[in-house]
N, CA, C and O atoms as a GROMACS GRO file, in nm:
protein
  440
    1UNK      N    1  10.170  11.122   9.690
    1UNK     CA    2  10.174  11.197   9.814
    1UNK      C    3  10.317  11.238   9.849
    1UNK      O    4  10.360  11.354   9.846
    2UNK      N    5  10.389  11.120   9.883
    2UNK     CA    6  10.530  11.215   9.948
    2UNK      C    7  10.657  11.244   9.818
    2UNK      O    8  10.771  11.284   9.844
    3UNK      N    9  10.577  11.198   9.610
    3UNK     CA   10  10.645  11.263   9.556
    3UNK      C   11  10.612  11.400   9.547
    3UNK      O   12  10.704  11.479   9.524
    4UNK      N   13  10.482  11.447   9.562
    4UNK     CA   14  10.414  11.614   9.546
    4UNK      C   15  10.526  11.652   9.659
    4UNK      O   16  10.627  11.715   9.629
    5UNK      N   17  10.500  11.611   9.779
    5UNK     CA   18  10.571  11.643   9.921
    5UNK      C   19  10.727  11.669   9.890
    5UNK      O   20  10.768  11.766   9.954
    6UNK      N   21  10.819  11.613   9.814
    6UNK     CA   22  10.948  11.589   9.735
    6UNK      C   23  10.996  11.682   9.662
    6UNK      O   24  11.109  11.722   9.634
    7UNK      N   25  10.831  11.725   9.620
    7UNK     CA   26  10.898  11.778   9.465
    7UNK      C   27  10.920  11.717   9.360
    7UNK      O   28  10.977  11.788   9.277
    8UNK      N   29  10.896  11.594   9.319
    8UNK     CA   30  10.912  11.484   9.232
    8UNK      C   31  10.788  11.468   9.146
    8UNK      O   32  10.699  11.394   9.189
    9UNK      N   33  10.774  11.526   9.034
    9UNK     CA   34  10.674  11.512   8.892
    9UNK      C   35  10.731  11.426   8.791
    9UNK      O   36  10.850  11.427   8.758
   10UNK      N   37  10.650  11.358   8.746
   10UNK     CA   38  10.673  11.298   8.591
   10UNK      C   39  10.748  11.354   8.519
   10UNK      O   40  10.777  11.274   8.430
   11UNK      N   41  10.813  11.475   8.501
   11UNK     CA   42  10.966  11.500   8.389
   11UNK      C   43  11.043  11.439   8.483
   11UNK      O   44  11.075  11.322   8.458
   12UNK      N   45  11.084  11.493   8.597
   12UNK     CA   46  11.204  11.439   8.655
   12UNK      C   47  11.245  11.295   8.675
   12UNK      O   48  11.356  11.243   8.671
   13UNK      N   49  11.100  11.235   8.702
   13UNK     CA   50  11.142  11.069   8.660
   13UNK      C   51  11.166  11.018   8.528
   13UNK      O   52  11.234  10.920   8.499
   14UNK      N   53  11.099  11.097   8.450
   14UNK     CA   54  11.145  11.078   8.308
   14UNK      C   55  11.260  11.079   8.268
   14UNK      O   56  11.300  11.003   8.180
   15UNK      N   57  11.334  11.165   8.326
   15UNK     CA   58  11.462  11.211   8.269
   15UNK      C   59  11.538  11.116   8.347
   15UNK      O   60  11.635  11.055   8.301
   16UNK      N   61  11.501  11.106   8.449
   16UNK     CA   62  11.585  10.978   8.545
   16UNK      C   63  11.668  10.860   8.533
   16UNK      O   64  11.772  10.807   8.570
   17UNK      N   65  11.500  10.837   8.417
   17UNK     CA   66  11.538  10.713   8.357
   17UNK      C   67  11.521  10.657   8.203
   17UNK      O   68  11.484  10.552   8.152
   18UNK      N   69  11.573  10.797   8.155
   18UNK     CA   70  11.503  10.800   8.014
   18UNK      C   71  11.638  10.662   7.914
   18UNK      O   72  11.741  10.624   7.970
   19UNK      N   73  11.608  10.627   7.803
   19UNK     CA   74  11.674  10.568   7.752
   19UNK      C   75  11.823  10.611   7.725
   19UNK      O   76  11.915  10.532   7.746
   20UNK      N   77  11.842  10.728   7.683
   20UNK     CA   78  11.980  10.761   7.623
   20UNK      C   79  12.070  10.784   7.745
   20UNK      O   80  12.185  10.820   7.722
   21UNK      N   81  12.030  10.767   7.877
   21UNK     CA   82  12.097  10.742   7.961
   21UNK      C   83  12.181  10.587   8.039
   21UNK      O   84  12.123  10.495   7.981
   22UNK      N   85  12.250  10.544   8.106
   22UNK     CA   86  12.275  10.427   8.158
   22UNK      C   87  12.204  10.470   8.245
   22UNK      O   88  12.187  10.584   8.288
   23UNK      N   89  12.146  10.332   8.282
   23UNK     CA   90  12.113  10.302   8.451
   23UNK      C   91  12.134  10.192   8.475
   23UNK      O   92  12.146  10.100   8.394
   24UNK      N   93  12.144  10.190   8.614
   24UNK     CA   94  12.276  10.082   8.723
   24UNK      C   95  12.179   9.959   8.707
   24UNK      O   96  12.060   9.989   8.711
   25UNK      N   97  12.210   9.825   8.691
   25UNK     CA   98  12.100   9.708   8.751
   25UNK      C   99  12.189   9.654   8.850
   25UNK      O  100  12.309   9.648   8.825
   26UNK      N  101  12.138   9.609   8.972
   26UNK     CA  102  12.162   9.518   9.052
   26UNK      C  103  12.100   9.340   9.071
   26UNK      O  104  11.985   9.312   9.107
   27UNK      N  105  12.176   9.270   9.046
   27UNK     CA  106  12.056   9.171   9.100
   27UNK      C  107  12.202   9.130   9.232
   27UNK      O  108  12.324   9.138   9.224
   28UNK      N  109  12.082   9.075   9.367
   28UNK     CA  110  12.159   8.958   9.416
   28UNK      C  111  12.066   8.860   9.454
   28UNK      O  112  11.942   8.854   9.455
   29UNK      N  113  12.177   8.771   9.491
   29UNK     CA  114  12.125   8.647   9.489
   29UNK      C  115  12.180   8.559   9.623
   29UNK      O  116  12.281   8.616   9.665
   30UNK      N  117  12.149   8.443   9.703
   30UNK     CA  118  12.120   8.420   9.838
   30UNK      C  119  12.030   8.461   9.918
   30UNK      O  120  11.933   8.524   9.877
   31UNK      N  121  12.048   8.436  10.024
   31UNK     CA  122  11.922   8.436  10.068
   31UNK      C  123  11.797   8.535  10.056
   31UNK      O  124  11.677   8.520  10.035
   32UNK      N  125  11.906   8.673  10.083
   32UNK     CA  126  11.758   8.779   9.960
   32UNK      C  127  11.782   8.788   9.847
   32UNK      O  128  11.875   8.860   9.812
   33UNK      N  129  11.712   8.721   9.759
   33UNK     CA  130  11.713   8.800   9.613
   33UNK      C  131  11.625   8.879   9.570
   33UNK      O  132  11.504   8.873   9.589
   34UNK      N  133  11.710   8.987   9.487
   34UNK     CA  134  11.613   9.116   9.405
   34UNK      C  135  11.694   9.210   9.369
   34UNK      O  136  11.793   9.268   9.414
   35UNK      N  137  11.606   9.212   9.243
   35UNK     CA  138  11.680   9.261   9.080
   35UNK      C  139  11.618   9.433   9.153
   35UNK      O  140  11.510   9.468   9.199
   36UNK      N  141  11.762   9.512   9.130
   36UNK     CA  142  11.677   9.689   9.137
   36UNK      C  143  11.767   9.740   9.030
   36UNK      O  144  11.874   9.692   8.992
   37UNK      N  145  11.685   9.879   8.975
   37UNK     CA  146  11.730   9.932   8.906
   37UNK      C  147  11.770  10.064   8.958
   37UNK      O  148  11.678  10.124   9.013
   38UNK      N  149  11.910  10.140   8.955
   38UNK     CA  150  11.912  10.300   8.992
   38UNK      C  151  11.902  10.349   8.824
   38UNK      O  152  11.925  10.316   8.708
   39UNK      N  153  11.851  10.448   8.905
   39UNK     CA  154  11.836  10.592   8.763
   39UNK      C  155  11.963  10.608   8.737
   39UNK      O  156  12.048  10.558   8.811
   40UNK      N  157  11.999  10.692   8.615
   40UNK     CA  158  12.122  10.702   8.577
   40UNK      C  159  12.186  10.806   8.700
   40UNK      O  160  12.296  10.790   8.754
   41UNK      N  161  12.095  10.911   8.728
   41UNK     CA  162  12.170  10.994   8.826
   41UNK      C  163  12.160  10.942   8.954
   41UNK      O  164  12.193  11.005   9.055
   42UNK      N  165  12.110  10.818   8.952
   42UNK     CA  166  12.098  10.806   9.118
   42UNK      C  167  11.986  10.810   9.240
   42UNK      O  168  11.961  10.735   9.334
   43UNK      N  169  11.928  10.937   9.190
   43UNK     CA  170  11.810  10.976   9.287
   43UNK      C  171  11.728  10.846   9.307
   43UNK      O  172  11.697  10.803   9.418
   44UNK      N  173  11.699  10.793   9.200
   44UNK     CA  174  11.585  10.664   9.208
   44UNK      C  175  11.569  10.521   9.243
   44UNK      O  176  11.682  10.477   9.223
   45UNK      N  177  11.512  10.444   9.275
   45UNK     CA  178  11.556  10.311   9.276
   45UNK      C  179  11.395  10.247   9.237
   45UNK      O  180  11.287  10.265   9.292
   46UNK      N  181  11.436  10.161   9.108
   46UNK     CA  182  11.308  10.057   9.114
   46UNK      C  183  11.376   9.916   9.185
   46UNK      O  184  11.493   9.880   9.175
   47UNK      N  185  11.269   9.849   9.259
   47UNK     CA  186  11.306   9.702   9.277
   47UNK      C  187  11.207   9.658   9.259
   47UNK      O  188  11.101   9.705   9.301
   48UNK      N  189  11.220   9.545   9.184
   48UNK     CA  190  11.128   9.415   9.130
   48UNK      C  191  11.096   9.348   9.275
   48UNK      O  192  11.181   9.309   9.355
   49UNK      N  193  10.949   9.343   9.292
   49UNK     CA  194  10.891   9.269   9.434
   49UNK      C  195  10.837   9.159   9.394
   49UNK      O  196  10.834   9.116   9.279
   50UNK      N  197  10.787   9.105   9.503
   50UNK     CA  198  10.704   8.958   9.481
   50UNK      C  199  10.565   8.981   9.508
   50UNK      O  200  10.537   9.045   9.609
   51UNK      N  201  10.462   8.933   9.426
   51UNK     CA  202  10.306   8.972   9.524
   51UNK      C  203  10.306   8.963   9.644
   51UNK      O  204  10.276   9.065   9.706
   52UNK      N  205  10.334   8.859   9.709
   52UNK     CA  206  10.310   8.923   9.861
   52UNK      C  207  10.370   9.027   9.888
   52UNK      O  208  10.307   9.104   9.960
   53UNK      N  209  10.486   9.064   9.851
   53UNK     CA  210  10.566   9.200   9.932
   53UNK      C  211  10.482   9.314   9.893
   53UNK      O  212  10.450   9.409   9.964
   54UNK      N  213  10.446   9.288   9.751
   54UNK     CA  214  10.356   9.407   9.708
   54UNK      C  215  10.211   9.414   9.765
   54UNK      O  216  10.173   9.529   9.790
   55UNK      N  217  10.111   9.300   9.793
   55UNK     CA  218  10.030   9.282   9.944
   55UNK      C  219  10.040   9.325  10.038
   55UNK      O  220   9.939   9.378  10.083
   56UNK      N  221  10.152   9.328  10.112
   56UNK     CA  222  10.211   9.346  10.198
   56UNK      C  223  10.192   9.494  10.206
   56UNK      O  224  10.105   9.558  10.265
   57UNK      N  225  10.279   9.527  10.144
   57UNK     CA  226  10.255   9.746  10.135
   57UNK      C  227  10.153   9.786  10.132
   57UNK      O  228  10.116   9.868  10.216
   58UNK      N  229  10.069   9.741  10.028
   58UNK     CA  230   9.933   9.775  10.038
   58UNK      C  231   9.829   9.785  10.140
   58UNK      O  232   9.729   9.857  10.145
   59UNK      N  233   9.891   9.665  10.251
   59UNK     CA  234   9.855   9.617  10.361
   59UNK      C  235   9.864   9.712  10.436
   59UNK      O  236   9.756   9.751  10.478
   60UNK      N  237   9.981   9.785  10.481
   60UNK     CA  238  10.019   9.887  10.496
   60UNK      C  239  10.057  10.020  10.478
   60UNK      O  240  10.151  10.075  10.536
   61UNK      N  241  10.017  10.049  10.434
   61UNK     CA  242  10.078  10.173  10.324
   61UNK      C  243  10.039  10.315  10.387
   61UNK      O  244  10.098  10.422  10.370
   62UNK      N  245   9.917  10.286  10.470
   62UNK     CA  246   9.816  10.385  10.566
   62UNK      C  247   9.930  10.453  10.642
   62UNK      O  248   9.990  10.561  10.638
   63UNK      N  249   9.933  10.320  10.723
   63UNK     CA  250  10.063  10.311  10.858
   63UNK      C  251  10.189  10.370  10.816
   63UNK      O  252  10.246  10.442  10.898
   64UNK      N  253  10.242  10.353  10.703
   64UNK     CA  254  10.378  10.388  10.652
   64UNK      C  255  10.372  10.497  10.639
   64UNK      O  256  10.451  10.567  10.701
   65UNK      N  257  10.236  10.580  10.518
   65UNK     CA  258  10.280  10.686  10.534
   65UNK      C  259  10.232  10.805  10.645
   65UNK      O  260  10.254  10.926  10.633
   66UNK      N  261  10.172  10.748  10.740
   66UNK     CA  262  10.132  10.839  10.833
   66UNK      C  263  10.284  10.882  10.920
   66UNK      O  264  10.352  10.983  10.936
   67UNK      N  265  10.286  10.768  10.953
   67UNK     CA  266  10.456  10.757  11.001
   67UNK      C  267  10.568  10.857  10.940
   67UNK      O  268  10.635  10.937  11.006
   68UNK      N  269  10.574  10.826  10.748
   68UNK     CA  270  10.673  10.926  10.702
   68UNK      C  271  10.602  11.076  10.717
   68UNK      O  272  10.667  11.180  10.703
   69UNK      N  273  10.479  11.071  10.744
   69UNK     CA  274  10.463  11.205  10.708
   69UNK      C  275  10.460  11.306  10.905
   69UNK      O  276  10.478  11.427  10.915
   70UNK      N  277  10.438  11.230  11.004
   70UNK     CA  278  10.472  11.257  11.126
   70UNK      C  279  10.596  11.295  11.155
   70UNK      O  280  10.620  11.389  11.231
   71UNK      N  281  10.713  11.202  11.080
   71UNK     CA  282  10.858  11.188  11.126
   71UNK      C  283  10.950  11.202  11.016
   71UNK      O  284  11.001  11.106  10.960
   72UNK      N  285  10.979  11.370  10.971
   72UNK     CA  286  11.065  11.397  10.877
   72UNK      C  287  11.207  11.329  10.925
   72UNK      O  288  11.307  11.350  10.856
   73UNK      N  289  11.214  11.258  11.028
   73UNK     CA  290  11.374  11.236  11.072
   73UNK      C  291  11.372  11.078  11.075
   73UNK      O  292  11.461  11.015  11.132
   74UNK      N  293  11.275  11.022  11.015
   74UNK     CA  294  11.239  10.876  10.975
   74UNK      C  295  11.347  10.838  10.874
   74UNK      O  296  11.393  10.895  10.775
   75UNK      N  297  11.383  10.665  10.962
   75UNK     CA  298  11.464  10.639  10.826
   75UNK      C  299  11.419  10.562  10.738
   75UNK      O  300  11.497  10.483  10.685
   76UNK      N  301  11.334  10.564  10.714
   76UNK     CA  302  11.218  10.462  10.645
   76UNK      C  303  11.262  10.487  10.528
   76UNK      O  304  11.330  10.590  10.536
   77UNK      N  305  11.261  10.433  10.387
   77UNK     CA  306  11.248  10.441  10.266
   77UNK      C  307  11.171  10.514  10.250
   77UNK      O  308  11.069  10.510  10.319
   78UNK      N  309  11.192  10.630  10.132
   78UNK     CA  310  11.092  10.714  10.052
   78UNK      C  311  10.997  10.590   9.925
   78UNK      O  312  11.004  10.566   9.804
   79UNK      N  313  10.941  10.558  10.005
   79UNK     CA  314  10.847  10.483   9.852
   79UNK      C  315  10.726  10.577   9.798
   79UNK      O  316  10.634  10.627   9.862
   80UNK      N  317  10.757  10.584   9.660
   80UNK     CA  318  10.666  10.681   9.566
   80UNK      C  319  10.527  10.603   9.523
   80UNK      O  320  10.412  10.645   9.515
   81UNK      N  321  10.572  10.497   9.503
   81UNK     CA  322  10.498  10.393   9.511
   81UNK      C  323  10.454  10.228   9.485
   81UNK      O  324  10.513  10.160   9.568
   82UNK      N  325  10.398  10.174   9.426
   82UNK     CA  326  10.420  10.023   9.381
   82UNK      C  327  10.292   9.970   9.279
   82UNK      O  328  10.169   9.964   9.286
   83UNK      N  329  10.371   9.943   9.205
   83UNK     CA  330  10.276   9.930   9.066
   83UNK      C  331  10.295   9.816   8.988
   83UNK      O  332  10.411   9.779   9.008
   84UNK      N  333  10.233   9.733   8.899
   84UNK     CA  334  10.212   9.625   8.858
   84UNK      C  335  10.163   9.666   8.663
   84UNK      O  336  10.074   9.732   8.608
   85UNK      N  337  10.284   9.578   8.618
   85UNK     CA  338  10.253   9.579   8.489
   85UNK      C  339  10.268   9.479   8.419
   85UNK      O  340  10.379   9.427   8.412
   86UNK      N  341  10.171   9.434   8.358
   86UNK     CA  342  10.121   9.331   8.284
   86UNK      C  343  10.173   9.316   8.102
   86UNK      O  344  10.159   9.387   8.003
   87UNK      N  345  10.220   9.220   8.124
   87UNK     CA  346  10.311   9.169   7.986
   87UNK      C  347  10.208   9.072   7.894
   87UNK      O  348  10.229   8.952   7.881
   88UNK      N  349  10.131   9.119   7.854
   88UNK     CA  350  10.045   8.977   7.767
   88UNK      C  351  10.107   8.849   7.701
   88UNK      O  352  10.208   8.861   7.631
   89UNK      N  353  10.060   8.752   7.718
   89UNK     CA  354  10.136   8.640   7.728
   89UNK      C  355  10.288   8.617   7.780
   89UNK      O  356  10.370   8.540   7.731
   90UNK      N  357  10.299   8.671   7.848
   90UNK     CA  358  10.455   8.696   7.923
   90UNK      C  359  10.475   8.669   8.080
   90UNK      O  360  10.520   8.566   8.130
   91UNK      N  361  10.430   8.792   8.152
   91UNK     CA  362  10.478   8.810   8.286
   91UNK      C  363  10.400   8.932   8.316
   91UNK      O  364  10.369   9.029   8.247
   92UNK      N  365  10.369   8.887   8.491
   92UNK     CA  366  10.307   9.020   8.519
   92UNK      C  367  10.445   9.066   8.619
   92UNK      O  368  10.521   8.981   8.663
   93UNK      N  369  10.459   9.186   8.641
   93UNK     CA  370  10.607   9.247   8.710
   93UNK      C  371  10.569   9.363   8.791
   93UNK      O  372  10.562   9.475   8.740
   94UNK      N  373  10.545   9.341   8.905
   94UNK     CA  374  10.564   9.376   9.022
   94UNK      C  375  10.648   9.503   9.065
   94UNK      O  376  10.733   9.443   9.131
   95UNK      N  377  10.681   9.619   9.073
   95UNK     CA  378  10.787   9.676   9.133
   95UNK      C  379  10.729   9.826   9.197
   95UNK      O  380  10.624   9.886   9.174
   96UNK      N  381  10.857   9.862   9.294
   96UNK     CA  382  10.834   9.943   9.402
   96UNK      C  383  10.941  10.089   9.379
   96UNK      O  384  11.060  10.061   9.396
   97UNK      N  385  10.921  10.191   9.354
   97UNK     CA  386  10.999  10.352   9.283
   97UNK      C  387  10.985  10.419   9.436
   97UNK      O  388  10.898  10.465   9.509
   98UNK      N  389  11.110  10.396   9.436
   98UNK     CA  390  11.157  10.477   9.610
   98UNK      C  391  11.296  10.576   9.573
   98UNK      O  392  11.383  10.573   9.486
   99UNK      N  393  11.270  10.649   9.671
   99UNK     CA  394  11.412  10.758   9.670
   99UNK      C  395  11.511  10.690   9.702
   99UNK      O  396  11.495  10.601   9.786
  100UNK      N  397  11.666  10.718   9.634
  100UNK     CA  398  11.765  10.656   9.678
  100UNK      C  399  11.784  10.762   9.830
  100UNK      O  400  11.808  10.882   9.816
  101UNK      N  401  11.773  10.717   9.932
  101UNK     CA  402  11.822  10.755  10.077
  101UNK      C  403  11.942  10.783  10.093
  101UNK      O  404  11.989  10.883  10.146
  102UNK      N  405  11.994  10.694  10.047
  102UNK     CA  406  12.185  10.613  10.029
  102UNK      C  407  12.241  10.673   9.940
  102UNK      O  408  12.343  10.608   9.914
  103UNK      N  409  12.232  10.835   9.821
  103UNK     CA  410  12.250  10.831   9.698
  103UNK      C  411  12.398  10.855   9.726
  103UNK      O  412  12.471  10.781   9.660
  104UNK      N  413  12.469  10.953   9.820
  104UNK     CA  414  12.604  11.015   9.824
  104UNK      C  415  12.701  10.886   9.863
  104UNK      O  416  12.823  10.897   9.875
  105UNK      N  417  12.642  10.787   9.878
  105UNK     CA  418  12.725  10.652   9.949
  105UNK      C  419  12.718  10.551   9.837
  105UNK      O  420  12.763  10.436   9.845
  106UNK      N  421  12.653  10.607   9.723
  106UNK     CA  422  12.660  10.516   9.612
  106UNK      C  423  12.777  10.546   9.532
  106UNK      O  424  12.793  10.666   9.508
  107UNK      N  425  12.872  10.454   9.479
  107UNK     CA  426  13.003  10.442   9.416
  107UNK      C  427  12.956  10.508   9.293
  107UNK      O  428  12.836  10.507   9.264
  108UNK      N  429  13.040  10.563   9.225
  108UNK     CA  430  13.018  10.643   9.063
  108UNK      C  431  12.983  10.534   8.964
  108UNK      O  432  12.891  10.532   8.882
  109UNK      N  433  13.099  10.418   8.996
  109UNK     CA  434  13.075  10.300   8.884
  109UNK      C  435  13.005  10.243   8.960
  109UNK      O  436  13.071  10.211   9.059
  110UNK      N  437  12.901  10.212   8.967
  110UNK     CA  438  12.796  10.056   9.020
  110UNK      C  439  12.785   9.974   8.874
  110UNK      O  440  12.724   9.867   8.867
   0.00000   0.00000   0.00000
């Protein structure tokens, strides 16, 4: 919904975050922790969630985007969305593909 709304299709995330590019990882750690990833150019951000947080959205998600889509002057996060992928015998991994908001305030080297 608000990537159609964006302008945001599957090449452009592709290219975002395609391999032959760097992209930024963050983790911190204290009292919030969470690992995100920016796209090499920036525009993107994945962050690794926890099931509840990802519950949580789901929980909401109605509310959120009625909200972003009422209030273009919202400072809400652009979330594209939140998806879950399953590692066989491994890990299942959780994460949330939102617009960087913040991109011009992001340092060149992260």
């Amino acid at each position: 919904m608000l990537q159609a709304r964006d302008g945001i299709d599957y090449k452009q995330l592709k290219k975002s975050f395609e391999n032959k590019h760097k992209c930024h990882f963050l983790k911190r750690e204290g009292l919030i922790k969470s690992t995100v990833l920016y796209s090499h150019d920036k525009r993107f951000i994945i962050k690794i969630i926890s099931t509840s947080e990802m519950s949580n959205f789901i929980r909401i998600q109605n509310e959120y985007y009625r909200e972003i889509r009422e209030r273009s002057d919202s400072f809400l996060p652009k979330i594209y969305g939140v998806y879950q992928i399953n590692i066989p015998f491994q890990a299942t991994v959780n994460f949330m593909l939102m617009a960087n908001i913040i991109q011009p305030l992001i340092p060149g080297n992260l």
